[in-house]
C-alpha positions as CSV (number, residue, x, y, z in Angstrom):
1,X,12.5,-29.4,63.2
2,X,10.9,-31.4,65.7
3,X,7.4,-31.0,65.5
4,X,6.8,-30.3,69.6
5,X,9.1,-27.4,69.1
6,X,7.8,-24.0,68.2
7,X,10.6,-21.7,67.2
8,X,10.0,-17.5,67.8
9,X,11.5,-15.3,65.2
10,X,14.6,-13.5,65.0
11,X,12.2,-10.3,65.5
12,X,9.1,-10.1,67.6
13,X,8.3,-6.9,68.9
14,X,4.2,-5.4,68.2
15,X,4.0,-5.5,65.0
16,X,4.7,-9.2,65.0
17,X,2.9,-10.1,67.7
18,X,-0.8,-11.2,66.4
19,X,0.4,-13.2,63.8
20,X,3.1,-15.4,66.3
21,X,0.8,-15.4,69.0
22,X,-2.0,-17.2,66.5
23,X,0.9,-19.5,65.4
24,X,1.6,-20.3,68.7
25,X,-1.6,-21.1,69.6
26,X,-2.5,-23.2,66.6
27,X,0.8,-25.0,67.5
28,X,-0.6,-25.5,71.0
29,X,-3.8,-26.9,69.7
30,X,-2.0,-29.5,67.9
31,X,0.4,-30.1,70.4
32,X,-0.5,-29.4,74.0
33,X,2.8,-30.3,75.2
34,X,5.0,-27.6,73.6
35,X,9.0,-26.5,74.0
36,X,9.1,-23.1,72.9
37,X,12.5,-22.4,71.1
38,X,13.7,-18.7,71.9
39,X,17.5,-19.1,71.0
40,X,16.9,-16.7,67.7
41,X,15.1,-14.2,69.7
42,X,17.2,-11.2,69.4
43,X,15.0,-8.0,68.7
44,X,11.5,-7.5,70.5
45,X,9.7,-5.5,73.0
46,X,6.7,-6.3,75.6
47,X,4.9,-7.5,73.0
48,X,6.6,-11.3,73.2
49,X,5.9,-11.5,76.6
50,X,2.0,-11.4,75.5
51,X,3.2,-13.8,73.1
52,X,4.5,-16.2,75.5
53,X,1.6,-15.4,77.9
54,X,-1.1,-16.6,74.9
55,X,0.7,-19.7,74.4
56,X,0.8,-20.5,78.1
57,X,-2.8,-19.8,78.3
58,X,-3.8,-21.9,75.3
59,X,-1.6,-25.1,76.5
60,X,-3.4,-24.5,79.9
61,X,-6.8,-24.7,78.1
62,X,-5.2,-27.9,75.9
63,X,-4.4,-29.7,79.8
64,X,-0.8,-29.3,77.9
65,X,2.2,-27.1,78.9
66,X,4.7,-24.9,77.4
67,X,8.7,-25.1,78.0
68,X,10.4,-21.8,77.6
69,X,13.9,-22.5,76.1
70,X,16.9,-20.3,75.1
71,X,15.4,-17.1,76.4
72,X,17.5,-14.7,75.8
73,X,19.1,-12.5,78.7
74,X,17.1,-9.3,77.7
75,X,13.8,-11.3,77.7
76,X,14.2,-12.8,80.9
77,X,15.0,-9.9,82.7
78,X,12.0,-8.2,81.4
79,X,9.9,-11.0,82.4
80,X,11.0,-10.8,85.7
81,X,10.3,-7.1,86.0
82,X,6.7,-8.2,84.7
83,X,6.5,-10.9,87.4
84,X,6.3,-13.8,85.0
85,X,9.6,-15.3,86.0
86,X,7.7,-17.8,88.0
87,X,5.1,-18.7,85.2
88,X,7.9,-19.1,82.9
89,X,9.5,-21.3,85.0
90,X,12.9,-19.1,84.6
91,X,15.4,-19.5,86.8
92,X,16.3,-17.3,89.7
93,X,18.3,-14.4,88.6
94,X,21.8,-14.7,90.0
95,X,22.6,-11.3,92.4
């Protein structure tokens, strides 16, 4: 695995979500500039929004940034109900 990528887990939903968001971060600290792999994504709740939001705000903090990959439908569209669609940098939802 490339060592600029950070890879979510298959399952990230609350009880998940301190421990990946500290890995995240950590990842971040080593590596500001950051492409967040989402592809196995495939159970989770608010909770990995939170996730993504920690990792956003710790590459901020780095002077790095974060590139959301792979999200899957699901996520995305409860990112945009959330208002993060912009942060993310997801693309527009098609109508």
């Amino acid at each position: 695995m490339n060592p600029s990528t950070f890879v979510l887990p298959a399952v990230l939903t609350h009880a998940q979500a301190s421990a990946t968001a500290l890995a995240l971060v950590q990842a971040v600290q080593a590596q500001p500039r950051l492409t967040l792999d989402a592809s196995a994504l495939q159970q989770f709740d608010s909770s990995a929004l939170a996730v993504l939001l920690a990792g956003l705000r710790a590459a901020s903090e780095q002077g790095g940034h974060i590139t959301v990959q792979a999200l899957p439908p699901r996520a995305a569209s409860l990112a945009r109900v959330y208002g993060l669609a912009e942060l993310l940098q997801l693309p527009v939802a098609s109508a």
